[in-house]
PyMOL CGO cylinders between C-alpha atoms (Angstrom):
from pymol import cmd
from pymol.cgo import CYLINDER

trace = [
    CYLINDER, 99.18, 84.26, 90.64, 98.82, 88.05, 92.62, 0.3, 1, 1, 1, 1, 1, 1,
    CYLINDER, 98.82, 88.05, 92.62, 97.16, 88.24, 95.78, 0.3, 1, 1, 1, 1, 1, 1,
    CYLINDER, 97.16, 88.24, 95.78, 93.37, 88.88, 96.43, 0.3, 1, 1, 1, 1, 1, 1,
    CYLINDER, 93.37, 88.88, 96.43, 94.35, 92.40, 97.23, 0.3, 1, 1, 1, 1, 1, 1,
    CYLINDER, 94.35, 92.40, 97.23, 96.04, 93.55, 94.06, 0.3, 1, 1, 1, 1, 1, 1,
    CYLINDER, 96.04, 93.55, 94.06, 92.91, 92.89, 92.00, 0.3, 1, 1, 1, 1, 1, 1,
    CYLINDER, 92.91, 92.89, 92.00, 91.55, 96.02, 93.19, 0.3, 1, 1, 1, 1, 1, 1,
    CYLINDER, 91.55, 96.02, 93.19, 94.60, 99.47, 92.28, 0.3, 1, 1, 1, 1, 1, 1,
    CYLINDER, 94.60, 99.47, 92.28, 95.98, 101.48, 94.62, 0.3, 1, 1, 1, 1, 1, 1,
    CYLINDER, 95.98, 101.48, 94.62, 93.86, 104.30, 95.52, 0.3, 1, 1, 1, 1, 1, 1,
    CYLINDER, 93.86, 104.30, 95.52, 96.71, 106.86, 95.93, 0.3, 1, 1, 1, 1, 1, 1,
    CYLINDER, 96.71, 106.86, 95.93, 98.49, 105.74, 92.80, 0.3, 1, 1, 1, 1, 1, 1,
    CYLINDER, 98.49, 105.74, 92.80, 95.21, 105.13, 90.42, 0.3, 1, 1, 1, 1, 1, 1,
    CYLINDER, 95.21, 105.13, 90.42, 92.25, 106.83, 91.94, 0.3, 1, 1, 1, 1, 1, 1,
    CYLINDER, 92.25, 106.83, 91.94, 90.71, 106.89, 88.02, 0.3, 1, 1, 1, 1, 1, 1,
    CYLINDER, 90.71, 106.89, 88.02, 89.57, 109.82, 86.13, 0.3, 1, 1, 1, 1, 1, 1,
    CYLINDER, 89.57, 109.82, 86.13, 87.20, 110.74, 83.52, 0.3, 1, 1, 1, 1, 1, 1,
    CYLINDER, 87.20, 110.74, 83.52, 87.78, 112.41, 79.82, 0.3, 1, 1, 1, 1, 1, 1,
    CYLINDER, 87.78, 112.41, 79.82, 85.64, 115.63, 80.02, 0.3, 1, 1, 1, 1, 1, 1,
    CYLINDER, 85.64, 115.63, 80.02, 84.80, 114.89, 76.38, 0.3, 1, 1, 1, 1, 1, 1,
    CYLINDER, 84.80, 114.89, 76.38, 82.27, 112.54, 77.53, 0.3, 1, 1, 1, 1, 1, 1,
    CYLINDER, 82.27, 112.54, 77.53, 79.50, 113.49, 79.14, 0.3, 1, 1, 1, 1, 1, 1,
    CYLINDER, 79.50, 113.49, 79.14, 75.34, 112.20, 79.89, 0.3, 1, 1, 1, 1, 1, 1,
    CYLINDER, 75.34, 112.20, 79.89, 74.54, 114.49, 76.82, 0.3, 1, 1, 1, 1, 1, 1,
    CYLINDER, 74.54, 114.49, 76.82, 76.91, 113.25, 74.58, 0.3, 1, 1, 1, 1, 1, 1,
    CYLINDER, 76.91, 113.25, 74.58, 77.06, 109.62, 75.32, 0.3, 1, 1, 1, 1, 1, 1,
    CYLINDER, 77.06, 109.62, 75.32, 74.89, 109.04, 71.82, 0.3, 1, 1, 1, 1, 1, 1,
    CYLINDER, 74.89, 109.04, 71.82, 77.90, 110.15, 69.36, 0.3, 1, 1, 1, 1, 1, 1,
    CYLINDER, 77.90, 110.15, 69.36, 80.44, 109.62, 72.22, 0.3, 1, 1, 1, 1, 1, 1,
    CYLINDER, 80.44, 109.62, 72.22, 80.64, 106.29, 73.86, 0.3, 1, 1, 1, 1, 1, 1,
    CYLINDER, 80.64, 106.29, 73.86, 77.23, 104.61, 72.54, 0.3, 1, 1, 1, 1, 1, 1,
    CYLINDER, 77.23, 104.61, 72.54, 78.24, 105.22, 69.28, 0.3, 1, 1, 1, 1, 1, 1,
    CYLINDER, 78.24, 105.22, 69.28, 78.90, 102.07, 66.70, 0.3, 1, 1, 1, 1, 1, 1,
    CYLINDER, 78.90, 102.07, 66.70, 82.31, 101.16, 65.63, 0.3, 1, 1, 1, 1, 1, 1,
    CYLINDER, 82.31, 101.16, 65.63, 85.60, 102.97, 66.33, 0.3, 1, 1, 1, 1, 1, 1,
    CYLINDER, 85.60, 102.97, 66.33, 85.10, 105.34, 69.79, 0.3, 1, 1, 1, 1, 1, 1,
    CYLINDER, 85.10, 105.34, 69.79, 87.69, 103.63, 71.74, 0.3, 1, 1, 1, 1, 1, 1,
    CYLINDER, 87.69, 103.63, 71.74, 89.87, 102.94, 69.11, 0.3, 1, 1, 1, 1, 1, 1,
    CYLINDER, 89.87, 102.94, 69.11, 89.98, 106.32, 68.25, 0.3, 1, 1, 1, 1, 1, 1,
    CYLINDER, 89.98, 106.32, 68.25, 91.04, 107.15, 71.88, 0.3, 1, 1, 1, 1, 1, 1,
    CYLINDER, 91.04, 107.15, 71.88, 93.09, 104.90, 72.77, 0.3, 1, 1, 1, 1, 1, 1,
    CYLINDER, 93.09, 104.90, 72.77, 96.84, 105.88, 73.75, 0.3, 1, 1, 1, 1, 1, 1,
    CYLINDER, 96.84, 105.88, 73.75, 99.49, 104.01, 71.40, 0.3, 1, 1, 1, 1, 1, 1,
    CYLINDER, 99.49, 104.01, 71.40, 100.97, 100.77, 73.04, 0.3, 1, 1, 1, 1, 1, 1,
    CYLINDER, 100.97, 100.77, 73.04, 104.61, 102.01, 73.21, 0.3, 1, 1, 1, 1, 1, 1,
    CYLINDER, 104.61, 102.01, 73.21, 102.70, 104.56, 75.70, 0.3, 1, 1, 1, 1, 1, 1,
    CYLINDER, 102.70, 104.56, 75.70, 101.11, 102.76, 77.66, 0.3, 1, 1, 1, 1, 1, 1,
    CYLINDER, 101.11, 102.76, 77.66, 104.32, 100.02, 77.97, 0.3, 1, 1, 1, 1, 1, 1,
    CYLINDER, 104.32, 100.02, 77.97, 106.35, 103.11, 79.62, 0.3, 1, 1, 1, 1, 1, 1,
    CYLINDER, 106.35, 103.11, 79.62, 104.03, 103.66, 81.68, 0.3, 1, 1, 1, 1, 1, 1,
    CYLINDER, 104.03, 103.66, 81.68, 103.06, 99.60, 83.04, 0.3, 1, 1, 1, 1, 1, 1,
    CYLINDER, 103.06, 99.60, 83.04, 106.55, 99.56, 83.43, 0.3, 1, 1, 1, 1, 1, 1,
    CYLINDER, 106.55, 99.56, 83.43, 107.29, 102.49, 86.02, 0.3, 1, 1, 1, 1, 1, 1,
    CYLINDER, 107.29, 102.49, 86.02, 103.39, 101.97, 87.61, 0.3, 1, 1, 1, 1, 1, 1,
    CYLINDER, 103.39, 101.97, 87.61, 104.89, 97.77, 88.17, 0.3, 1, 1, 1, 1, 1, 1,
    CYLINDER, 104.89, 97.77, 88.17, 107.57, 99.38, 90.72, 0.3, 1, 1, 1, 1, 1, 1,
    CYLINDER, 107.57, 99.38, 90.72, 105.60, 102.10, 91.61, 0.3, 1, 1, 1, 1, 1, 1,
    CYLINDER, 105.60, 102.10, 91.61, 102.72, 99.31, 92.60, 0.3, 1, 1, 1, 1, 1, 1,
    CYLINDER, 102.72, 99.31, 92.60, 105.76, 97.55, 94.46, 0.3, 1, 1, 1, 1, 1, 1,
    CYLINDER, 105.76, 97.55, 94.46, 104.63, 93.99, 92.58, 0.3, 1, 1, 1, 1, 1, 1,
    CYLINDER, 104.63, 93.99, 92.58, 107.23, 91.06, 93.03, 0.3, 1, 1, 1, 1, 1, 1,
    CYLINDER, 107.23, 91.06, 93.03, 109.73, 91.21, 90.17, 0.3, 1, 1, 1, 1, 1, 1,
    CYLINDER, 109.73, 91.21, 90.17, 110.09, 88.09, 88.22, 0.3, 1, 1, 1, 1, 1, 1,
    CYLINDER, 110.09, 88.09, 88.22, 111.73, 86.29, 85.40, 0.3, 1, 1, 1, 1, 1, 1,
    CYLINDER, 111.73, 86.29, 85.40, 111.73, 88.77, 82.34, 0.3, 1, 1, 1, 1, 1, 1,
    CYLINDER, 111.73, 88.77, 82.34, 113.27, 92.04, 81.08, 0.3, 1, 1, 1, 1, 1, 1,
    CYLINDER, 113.27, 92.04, 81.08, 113.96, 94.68, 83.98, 0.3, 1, 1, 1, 1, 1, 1,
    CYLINDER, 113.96, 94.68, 83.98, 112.92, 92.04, 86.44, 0.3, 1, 1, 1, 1, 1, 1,
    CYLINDER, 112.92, 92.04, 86.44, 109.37, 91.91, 84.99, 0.3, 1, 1, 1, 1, 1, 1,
    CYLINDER, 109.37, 91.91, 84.99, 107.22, 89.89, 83.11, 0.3, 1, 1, 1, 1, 1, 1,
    CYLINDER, 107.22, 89.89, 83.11, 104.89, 92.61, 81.40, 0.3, 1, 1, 1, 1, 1, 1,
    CYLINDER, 104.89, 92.61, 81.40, 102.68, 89.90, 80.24, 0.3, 1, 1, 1, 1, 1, 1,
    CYLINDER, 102.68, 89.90, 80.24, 101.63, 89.34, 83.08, 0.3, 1, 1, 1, 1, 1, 1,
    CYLINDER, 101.63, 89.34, 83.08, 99.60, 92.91, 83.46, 0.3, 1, 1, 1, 1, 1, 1,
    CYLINDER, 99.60, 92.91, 83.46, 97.31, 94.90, 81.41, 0.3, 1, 1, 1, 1, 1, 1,
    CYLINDER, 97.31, 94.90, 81.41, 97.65, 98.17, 81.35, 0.3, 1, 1, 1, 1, 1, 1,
    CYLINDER, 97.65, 98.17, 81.35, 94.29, 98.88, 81.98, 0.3, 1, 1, 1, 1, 1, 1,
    CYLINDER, 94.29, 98.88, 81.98, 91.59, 101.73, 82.47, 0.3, 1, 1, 1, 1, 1, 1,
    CYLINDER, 91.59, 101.73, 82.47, 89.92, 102.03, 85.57, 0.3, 1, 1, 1, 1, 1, 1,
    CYLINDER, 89.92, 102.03, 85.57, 87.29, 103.86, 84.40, 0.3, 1, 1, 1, 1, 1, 1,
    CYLINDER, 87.29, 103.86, 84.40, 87.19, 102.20, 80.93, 0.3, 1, 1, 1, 1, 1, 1,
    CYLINDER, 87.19, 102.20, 80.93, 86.84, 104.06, 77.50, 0.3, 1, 1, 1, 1, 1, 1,
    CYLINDER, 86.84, 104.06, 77.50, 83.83, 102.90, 77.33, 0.3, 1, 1, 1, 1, 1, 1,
    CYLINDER, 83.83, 102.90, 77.33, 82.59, 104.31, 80.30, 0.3, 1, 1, 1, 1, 1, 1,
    CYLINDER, 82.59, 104.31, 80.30, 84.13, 107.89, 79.36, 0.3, 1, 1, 1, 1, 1, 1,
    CYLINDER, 84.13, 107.89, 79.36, 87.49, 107.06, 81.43, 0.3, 1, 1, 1, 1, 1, 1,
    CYLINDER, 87.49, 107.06, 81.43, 90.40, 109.52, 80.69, 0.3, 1, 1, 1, 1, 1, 1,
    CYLINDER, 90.40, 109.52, 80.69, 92.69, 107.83, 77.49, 0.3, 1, 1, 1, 1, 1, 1,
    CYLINDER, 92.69, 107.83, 77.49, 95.87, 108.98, 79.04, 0.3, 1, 1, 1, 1, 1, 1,
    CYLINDER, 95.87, 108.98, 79.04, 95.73, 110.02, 82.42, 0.3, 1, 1, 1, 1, 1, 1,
    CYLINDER, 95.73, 110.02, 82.42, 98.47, 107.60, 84.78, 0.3, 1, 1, 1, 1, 1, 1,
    CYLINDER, 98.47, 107.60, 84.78, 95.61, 108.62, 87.43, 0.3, 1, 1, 1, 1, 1, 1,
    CYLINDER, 95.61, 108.62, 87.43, 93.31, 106.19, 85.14, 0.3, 1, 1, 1, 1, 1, 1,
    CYLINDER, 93.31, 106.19, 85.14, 96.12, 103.68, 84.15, 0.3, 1, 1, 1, 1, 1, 1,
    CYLINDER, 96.12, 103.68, 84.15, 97.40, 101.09, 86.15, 0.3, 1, 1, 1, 1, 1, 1,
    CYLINDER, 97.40, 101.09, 86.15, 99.24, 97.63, 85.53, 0.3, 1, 1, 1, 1, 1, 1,
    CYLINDER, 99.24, 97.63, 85.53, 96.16, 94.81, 86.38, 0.3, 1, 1, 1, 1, 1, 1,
    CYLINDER, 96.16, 94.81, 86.38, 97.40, 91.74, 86.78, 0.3, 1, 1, 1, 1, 1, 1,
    CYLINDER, 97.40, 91.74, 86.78, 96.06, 89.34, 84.51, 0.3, 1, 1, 1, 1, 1, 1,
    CYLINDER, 96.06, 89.34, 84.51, 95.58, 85.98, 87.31, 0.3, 1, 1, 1, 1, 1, 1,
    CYLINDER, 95.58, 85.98, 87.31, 94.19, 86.67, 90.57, 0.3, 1, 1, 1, 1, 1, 1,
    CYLINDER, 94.19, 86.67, 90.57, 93.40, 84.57, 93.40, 0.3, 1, 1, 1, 1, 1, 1,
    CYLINDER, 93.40, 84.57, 93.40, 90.09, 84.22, 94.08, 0.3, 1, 1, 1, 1, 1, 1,
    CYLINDER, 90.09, 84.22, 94.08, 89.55, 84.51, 90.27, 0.3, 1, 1, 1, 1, 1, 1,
    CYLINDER, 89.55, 84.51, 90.27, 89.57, 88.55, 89.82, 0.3, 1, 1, 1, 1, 1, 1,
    CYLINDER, 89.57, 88.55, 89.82, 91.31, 89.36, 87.52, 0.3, 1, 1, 1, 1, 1, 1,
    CYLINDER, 91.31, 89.36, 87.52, 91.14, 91.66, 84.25, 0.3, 1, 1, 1, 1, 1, 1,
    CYLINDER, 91.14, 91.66, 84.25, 89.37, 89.45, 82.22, 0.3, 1, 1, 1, 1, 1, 1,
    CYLINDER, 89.37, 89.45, 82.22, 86.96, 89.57, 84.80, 0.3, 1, 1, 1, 1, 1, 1,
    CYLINDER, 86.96, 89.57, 84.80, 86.78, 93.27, 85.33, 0.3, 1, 1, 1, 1, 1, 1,
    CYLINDER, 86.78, 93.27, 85.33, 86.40, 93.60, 81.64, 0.3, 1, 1, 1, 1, 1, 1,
    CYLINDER, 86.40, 93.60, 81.64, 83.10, 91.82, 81.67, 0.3, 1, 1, 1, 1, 1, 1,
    CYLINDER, 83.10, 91.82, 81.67, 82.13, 94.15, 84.17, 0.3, 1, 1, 1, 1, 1, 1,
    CYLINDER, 82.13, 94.15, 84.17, 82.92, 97.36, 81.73, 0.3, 1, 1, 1, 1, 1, 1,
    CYLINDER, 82.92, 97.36, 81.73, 80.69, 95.28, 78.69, 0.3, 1, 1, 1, 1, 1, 1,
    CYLINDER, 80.69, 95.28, 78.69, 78.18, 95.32, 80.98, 0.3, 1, 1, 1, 1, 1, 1,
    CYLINDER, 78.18, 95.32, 80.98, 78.40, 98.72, 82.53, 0.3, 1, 1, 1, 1, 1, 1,
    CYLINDER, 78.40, 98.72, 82.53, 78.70, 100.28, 79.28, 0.3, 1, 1, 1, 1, 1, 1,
    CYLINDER, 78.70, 100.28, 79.28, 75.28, 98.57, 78.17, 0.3, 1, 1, 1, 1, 1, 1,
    CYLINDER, 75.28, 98.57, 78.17, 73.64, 99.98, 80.64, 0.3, 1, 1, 1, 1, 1, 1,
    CYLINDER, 73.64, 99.98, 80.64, 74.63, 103.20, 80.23, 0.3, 1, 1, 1, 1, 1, 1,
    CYLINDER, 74.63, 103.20, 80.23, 74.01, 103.66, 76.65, 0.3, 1, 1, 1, 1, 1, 1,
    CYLINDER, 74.01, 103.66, 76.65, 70.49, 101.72, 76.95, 0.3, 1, 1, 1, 1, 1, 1,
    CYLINDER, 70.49, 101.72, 76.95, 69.86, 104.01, 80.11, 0.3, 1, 1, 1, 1, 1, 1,
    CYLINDER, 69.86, 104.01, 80.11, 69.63, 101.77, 82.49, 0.3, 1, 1, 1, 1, 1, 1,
    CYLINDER, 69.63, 101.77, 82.49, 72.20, 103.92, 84.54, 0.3, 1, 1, 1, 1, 1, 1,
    CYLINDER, 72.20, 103.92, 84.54, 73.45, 107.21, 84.81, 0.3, 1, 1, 1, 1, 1, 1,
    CYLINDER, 73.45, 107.21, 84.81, 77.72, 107.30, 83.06, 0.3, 1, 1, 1, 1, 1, 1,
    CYLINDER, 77.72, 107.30, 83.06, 78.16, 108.96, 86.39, 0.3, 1, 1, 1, 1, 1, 1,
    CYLINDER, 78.16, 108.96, 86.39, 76.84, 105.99, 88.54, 0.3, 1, 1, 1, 1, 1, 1,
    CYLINDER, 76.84, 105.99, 88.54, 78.56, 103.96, 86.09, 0.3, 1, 1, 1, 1, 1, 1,
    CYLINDER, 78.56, 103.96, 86.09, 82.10, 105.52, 86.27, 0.3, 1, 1, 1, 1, 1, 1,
    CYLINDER, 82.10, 105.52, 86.27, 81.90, 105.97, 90.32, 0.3, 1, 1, 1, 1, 1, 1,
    CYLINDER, 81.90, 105.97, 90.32, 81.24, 102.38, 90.30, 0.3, 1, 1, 1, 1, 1, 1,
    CYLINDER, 81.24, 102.38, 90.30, 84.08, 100.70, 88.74, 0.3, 1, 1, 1, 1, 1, 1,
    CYLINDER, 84.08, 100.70, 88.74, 86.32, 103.59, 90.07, 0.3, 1, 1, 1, 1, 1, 1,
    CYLINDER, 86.32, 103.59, 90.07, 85.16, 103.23, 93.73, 0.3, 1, 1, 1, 1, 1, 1,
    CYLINDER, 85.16, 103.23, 93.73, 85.43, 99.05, 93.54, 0.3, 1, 1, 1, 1, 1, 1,
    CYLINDER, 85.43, 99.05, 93.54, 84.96, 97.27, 90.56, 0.3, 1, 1, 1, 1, 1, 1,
    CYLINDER, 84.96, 97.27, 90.56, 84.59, 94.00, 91.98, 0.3, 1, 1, 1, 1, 1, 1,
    CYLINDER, 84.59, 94.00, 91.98, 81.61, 95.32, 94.16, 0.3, 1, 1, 1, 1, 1, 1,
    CYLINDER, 81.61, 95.32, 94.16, 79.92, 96.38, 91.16, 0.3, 1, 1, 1, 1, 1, 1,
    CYLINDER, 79.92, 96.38, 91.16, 80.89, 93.01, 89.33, 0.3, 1, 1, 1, 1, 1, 1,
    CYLINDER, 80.89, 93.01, 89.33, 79.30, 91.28, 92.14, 0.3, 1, 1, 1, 1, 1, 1,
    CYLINDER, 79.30, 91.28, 92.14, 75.75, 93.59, 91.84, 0.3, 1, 1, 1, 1, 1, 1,
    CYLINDER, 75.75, 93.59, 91.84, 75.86, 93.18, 88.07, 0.3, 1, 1, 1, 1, 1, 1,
    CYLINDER, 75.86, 93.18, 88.07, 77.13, 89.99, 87.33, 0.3, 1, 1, 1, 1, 1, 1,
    CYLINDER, 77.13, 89.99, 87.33, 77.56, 87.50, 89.52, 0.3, 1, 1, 1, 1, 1, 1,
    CYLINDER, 77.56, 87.50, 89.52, 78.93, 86.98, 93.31, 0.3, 1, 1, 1, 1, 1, 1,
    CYLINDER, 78.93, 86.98, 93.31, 81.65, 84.73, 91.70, 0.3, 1, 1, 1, 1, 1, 1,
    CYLINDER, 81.65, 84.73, 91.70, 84.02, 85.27, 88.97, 0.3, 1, 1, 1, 1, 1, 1,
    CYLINDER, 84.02, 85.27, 88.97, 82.36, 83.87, 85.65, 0.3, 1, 1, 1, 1, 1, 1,
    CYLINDER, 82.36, 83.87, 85.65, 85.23, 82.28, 83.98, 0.3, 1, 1, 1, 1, 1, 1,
    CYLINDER, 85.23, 82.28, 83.98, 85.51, 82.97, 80.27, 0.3, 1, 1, 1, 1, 1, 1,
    CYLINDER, 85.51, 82.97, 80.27, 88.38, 81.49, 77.97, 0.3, 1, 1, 1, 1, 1, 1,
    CYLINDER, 88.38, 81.49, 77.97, 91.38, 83.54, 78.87, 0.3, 1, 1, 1, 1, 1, 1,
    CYLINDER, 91.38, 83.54, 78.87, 93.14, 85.59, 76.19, 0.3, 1, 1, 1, 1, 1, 1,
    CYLINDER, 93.14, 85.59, 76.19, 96.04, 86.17, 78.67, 0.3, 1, 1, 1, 1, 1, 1,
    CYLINDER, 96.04, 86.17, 78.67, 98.04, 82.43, 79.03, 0.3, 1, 1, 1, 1, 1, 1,
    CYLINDER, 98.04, 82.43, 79.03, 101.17, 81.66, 81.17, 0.3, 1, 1, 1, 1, 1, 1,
]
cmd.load_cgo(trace, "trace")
């Protein structure tokens, strides 16, 4: 279990950043499009392991039982600004290892309600994909809390011990 404080990234390491693919005009073939946008995005897995595993020490996170010291399963590798949500695929200024159990309940399952959410609003125009992406970028768990709920909503966990 991470502390309350790593649920949100480091600002200096992962401030987020946006794919200039995606803009307000484009959202219709772009993001709000059916079937296949992020997937056809998404950076490959060996990718984004390099990188969870430099951003872990870079983040400073405790090193525990696992190889180099780690237990990767333990993160996600995660967008700030999501796919969905028009976040840069690649950048390491949009990546960042999330830890997966938080106390206080916030962690990336969480967050990724939050994106779901966010990314139905923006394609039923509810809110601008600026708003959107300054949101989860600024403080995710502020937006959660305007959006969702005040308190985590615990959903069956994909990510087990």
């Amino acid at each position: 279990m991470f502390p309350a404080a790593d649920a949100l990234p480091d600002r200096r390491l992962t401030p987020g950043a946006i794919n200039p693919a995606v803009t307000q005009q484009n959202i219709g073939w772009t993001i709000c499009r059916r079937g296949g946008y992020t997937k056809s995005i998404r950076p490959a897995e060996d990718v984004t392991e390099r990188l969870k595993r430099l951003q872990i020490r870079q983040y400073g996170y405790p090193r525990q039982m696992g190889r180099d010291g780690y237990m990767l399963r333990n993160y996600e590798e995660d967008h700030l600004i999501s796919l969905e949500l028009g976040g840069s695929p690649a950048s390491p200024r949009n990546l960042w290892p999330e830890p997966h159990q938080v106390v206080g309940g916030w962690g990336s399952d969480v967050k990724d309600q939050l994106e779901n959410r966010l990314h139905l609003m923006v394609c039923s125009g509810r809110i601008s994909l600026a708003s959107a992406q300054q949101m989860i970028a600024t403080n995710w768990i502020d937006a959660y809390r305007r959006y969702i709920s005040p308190i985590p909503v615990r959903r069956a966990s994909r990510h087990r011990r």
